[in-house]
ROSE-4610 file (N, C-alpha, C; in Angstrom, 1 decimal, always signed):
// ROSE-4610
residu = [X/X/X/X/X/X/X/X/X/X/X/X/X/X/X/X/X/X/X/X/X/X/X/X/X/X/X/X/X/X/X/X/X/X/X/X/X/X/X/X/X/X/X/X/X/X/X/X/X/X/X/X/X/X/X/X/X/X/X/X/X/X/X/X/X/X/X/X/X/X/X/X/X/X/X/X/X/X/X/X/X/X/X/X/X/X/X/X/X/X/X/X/X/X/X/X/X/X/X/X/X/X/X/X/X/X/X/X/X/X/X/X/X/X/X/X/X/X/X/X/X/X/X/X/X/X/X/X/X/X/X/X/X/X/X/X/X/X/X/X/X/X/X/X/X/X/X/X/X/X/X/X/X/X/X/X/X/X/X/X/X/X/X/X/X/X/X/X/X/X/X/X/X/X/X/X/X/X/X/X/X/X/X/X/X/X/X/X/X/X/X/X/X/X/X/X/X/X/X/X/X/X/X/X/X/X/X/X/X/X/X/X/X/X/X/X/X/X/X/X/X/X/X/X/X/X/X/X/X/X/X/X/X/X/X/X/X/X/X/X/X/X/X/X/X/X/X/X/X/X/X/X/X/X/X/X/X/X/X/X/X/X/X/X/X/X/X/X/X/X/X/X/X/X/X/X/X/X/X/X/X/X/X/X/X/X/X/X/X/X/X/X/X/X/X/X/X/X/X/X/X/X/X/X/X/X/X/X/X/X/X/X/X/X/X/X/X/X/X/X/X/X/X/X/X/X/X/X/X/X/X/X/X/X/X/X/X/X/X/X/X/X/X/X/X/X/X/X/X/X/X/X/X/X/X/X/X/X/X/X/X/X/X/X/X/X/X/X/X/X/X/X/X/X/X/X/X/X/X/X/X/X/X/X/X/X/X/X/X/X/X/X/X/X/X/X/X/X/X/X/X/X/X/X/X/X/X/X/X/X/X/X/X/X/X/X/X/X/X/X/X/X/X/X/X/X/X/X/X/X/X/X/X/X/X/X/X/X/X/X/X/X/X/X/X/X/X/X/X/X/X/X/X/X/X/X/X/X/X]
num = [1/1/1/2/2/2/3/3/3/4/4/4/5/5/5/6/6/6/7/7/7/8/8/8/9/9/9/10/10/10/11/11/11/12/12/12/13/13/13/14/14/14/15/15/15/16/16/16/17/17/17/18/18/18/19/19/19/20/20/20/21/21/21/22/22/22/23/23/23/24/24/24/25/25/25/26/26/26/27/27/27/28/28/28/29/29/29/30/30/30/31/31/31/32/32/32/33/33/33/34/34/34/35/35/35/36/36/36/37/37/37/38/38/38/39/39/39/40/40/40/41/41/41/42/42/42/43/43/43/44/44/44/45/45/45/46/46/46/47/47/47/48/48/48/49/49/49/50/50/50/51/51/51/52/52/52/53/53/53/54/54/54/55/55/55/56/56/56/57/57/57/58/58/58/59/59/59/60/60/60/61/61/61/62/62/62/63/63/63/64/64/64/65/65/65/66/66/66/67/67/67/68/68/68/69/69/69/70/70/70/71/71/71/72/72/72/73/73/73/74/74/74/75/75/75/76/76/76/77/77/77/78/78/78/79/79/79/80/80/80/81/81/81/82/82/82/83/83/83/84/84/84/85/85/85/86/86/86/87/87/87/88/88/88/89/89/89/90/90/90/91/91/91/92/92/92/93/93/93/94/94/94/95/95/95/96/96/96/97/97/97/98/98/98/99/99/99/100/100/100/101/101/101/102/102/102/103/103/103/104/104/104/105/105/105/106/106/106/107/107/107/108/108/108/109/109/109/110/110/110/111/111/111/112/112/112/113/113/113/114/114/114/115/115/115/116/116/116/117/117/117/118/118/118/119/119/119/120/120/120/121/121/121/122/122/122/123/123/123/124/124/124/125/125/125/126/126/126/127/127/127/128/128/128/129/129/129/130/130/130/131/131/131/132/132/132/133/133/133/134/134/134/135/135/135/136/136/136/137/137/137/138/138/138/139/139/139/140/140/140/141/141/141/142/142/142/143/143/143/144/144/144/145/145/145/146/146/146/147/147/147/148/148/148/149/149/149/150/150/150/151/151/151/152/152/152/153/153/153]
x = [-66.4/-66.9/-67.5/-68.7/-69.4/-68.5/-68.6/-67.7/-68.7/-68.7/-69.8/-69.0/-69.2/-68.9/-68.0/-67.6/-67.5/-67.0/-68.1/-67.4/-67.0/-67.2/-66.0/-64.6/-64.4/-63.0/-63.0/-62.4/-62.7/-61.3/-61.8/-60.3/-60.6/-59.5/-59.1/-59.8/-60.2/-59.9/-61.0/-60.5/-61.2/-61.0/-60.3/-59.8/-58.9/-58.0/-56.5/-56.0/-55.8/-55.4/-55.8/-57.0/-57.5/-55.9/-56.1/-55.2/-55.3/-56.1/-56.3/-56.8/-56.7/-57.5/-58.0/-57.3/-57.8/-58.5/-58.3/-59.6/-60.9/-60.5/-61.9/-62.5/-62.0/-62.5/-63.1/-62.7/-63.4/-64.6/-64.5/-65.7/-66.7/-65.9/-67.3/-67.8/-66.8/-67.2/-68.3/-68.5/-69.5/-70.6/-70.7/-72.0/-72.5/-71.7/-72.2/-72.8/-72.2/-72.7/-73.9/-74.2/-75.1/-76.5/-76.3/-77.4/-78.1/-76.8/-77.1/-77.8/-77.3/-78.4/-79.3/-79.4/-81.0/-82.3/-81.5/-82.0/-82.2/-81.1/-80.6/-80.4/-79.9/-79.2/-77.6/-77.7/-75.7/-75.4/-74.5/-74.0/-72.7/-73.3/-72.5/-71.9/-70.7/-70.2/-70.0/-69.6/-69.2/-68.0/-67.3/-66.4/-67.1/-66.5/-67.3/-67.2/-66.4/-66.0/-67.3/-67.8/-68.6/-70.0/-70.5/-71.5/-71.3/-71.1/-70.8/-72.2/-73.4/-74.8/-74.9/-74.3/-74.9/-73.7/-72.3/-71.8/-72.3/-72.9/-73.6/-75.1/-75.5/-77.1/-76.3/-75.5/-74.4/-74.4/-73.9/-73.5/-74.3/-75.3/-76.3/-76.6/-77.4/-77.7/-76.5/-75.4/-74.3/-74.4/-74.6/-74.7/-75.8/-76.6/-77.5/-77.4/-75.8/-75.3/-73.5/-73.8/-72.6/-71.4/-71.4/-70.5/-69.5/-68.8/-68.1/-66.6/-66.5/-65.0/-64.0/-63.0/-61.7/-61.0/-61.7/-61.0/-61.6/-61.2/-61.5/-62.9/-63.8/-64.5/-64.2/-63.9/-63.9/-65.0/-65.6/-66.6/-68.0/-68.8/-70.6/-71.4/-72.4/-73.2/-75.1/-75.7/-77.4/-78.1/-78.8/-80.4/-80.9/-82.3/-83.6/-84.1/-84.7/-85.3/-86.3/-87.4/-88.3/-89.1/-88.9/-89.6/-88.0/-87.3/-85.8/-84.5/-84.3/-83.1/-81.6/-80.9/-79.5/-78.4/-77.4/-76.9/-75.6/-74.2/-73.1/-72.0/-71.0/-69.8/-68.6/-67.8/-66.8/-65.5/-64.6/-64.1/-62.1/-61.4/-60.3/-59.6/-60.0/-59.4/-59.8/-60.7/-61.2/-62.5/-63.2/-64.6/-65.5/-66.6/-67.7/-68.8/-69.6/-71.0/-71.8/-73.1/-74.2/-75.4/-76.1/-77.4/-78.6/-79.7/-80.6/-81.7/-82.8/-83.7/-85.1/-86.0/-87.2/-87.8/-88.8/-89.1/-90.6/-91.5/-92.4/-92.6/-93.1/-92.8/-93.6/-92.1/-92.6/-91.5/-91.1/-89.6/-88.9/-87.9/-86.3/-85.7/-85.0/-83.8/-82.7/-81.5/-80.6/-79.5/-78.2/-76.7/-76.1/-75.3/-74.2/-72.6/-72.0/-70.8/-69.8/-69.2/-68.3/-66.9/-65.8/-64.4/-64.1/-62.9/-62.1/-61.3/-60.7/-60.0/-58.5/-58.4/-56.7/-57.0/-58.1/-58.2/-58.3/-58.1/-58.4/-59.8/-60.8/-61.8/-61.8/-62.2/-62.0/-62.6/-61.0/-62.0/-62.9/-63.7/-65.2/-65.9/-65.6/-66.7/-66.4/-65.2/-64.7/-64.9/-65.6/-66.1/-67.6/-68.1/-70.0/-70.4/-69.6/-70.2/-69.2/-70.0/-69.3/-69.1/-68.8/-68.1/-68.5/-69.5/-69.4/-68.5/-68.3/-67.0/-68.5/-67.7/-68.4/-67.8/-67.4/-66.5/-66.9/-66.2/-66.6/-65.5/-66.1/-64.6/-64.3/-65.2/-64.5/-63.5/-64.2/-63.6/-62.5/-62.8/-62.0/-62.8/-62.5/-63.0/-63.9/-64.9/-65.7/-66.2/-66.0/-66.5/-67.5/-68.6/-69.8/-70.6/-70.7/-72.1/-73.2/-74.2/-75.3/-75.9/-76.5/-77.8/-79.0/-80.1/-81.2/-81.2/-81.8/-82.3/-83.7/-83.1/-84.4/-85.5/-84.1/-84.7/-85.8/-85.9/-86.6/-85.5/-85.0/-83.8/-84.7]
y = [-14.3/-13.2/-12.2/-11.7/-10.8/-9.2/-8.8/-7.6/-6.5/-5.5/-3.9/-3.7/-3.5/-2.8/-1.3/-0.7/+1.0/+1.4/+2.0/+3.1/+4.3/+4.4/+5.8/+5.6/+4.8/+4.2/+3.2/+2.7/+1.3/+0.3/-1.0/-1.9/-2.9/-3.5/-4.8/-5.9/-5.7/-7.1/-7.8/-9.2/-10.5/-10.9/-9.6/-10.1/-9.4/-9.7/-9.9/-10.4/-11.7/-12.7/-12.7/-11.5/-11.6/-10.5/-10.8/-10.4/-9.1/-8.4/-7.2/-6.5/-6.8/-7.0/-5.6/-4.1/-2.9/-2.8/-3.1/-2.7/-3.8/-4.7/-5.7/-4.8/-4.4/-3.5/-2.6/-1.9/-0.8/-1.1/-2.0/-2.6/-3.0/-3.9/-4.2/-2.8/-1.7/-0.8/+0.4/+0.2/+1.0/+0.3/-1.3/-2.3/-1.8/-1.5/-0.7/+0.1/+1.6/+2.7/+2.4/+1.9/+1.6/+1.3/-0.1/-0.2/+0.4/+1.3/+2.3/+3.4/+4.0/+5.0/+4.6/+3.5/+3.5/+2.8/+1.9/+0.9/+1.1/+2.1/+2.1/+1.0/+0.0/-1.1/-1.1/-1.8/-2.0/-3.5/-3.1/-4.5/-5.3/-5.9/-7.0/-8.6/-8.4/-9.8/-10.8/-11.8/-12.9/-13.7/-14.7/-15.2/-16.1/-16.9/-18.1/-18.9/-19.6/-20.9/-20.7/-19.6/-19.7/-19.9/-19.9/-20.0/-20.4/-21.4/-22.1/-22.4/-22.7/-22.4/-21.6/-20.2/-18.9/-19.3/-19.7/-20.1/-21.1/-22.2/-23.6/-22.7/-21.6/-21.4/-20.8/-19.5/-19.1/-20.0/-21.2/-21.9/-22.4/-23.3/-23.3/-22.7/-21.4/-20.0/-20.2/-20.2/-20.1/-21.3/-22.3/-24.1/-23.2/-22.7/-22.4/-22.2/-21.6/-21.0/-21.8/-22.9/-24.0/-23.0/-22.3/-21.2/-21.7/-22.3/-22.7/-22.0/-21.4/-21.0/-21.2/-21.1/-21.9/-21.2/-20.0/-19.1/-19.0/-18.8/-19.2/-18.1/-18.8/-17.4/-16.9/-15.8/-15.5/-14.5/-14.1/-13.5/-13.5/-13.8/-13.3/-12.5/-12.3/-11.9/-12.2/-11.8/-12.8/-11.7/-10.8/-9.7/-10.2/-10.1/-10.1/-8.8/-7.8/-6.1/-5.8/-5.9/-5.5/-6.4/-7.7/-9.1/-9.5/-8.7/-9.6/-9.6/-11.0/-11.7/-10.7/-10.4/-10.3/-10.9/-11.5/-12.7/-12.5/-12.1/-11.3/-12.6/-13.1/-14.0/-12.7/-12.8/-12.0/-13.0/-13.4/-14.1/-13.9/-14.3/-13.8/-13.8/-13.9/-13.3/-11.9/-11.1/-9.7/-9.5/-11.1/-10.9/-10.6/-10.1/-10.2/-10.4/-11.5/-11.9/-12.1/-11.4/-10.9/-11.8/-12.4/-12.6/-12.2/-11.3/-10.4/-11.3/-12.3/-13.0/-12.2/-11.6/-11.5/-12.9/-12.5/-14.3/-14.3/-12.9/-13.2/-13.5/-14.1/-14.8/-13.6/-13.3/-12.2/-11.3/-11.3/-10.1/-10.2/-9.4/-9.1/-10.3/-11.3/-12.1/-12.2/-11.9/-11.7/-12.1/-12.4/-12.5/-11.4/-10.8/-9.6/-9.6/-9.5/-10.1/-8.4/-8.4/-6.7/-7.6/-6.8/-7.2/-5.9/-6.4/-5.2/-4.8/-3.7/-2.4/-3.2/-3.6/-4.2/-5.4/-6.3/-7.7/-7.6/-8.7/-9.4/-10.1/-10.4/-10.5/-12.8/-13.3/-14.4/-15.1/-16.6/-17.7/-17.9/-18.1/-18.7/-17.6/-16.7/-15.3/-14.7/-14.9/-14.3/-14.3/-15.4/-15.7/-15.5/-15.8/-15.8/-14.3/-13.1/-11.9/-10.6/-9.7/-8.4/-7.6/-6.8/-6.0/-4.6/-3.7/-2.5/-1.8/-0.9/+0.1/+1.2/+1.4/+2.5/+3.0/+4.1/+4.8/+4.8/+4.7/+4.6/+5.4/+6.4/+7.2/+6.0/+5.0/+4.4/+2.8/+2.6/+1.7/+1.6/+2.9/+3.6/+3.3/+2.2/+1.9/-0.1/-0.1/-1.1/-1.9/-3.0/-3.2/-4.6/-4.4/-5.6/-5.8/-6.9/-7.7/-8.3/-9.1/-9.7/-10.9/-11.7/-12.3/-12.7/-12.9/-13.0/-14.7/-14.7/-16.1/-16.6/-17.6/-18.2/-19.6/-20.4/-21.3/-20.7/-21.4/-21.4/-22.0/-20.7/-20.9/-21.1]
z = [+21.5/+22.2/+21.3/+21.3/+21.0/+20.6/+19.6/+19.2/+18.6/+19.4/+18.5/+17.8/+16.6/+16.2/+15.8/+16.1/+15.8/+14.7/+13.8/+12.9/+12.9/+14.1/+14.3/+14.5/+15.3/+15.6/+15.1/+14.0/+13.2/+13.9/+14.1/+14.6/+13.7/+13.3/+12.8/+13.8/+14.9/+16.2/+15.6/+15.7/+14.8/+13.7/+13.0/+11.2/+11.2/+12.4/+11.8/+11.3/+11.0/+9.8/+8.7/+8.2/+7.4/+6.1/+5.0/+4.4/+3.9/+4.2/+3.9/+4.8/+6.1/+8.0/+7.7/+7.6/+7.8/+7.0/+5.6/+4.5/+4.8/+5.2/+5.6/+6.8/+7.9/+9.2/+8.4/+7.8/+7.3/+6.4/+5.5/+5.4/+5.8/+7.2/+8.4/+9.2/+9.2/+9.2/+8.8/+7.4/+6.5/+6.8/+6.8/+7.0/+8.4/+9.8/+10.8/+10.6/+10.0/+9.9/+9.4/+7.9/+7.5/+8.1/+8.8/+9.8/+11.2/+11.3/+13.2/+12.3/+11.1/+10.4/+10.0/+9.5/+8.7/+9.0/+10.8/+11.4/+12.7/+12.9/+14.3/+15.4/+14.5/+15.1/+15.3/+16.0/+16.4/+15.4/+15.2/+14.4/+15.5/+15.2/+16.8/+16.1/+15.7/+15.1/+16.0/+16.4/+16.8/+15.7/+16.4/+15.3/+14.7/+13.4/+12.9/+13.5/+14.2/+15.3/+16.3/+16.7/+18.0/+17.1/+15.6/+15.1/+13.8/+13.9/+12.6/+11.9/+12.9/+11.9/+10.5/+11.2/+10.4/+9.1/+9.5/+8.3/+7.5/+7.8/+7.1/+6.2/+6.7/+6.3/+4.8/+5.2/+4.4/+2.9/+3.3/+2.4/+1.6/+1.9/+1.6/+0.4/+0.9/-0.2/-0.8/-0.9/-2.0/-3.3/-2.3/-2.8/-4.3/-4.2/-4.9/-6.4/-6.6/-7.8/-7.7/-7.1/-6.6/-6.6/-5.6/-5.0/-3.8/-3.8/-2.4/-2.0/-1.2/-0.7/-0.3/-0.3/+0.0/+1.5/+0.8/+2.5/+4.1/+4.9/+6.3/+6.6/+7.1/+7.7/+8.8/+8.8/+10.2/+11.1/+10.6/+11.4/+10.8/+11.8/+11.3/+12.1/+11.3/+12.4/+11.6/+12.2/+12.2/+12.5/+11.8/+12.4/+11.8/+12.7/+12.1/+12.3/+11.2/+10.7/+10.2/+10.7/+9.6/+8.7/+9.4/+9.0/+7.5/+7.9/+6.9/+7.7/+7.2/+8.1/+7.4/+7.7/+7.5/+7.6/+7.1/+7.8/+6.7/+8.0/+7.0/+7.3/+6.5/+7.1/+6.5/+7.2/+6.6/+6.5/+5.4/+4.6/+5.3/+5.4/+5.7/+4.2/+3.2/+2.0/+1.9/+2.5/+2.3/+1.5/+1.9/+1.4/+2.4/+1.8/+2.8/+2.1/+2.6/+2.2/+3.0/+2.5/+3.0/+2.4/+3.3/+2.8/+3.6/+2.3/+2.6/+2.4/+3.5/+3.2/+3.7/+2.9/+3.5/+3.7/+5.1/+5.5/+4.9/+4.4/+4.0/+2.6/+1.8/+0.4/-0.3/-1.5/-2.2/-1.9/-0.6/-0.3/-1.1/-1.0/-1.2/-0.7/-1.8/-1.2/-2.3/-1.4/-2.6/-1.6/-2.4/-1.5/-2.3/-1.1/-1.7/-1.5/-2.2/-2.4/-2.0/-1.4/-1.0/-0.7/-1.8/-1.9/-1.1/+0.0/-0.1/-0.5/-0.2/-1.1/-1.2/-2.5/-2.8/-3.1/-2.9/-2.9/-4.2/-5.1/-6.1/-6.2/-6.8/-7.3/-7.1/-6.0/-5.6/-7.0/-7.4/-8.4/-8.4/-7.7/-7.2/-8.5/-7.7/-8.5/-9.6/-10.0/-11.3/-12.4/-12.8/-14.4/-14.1/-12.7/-12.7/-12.7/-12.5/-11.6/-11.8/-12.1/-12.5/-11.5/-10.8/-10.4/-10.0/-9.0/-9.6/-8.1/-8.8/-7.9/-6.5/-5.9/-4.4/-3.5/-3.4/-2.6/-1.4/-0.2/+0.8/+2.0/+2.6/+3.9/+4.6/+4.9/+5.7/+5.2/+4.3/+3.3/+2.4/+1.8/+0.9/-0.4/-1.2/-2.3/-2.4/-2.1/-1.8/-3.4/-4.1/-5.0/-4.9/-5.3/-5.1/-6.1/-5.9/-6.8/-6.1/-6.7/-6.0/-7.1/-6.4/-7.1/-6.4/-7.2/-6.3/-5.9/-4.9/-4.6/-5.0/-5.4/-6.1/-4.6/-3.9/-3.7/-2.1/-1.3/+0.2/+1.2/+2.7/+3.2/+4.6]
């Protein structure tokens, strides 16, 4: 079932299991605000089970820098903005990954990597990828990386 988001009222529902559920909410939290201010779009997750596509495209882009996960996905979501795709899985370890595809050749394509607040820095990414810190009200303390994409998704 389709879930708005709200960052005014932030809920755990859908990443409860997640191990850090309120700092992950608040995360998917800031990625709302984010987009209703600068897009004025609603951010509308779905679970991974009902769209397991958007987690395989996910992968994919990851396969790229042979990045694979061990933890459950549990939530995504899919915009298309401005001729660039968005495309978020949020991780029940208290990850969230983002991939930013422009579809016209020459755009912005990169994946973005957002730990939440208390998590540990996943093996996958630990030795490939540095870290930087960003405070967030609704988050609290958000730390991310990125890399560009090289291949065609």
């Amino acid at each position: 079932m389709p879930y708005l988001v709200d960052f005014v009222n932030v809920s755990n529902q859908g990443l409860e299991s997640a191990s850090h559920a309120d700092a992950l909410a608040g995360l998917r939290a800031n990625e709302a605000r984010y987009f209703k201010n600068k897009y004025n779009v609603d951010f509308i997750t779905d679970p991974a089970s009902a769209k397991p596509e958007l987690v395989d495209y996910v992968n994919r882009v990851l396969a790229e820098r042979d990045i694979h996960f061990a933890s459950k996905p549990l939530e995504v979501t899919d915009m298309l903005i401005e001729g660039v795709r968005w495309t978020y899985v949020f991780f029940e370890s208290g990850l969230a990954v983002n991939v930013l595809y422009a579809l016209e050749d020459g755009g912005k394509r990169a994946v973005g990597f957002k730990l939440s607040m208390g998590m540990e820095i996943p093996i996958e990414l630990a030795s490939k990828f540095k870290f930087v810190r960003q405070k967030s009200k609704l988050a609290g303390e958000i730390r991310g990386s990125y890399f560009v994409i090289k291949g065609k998704y």
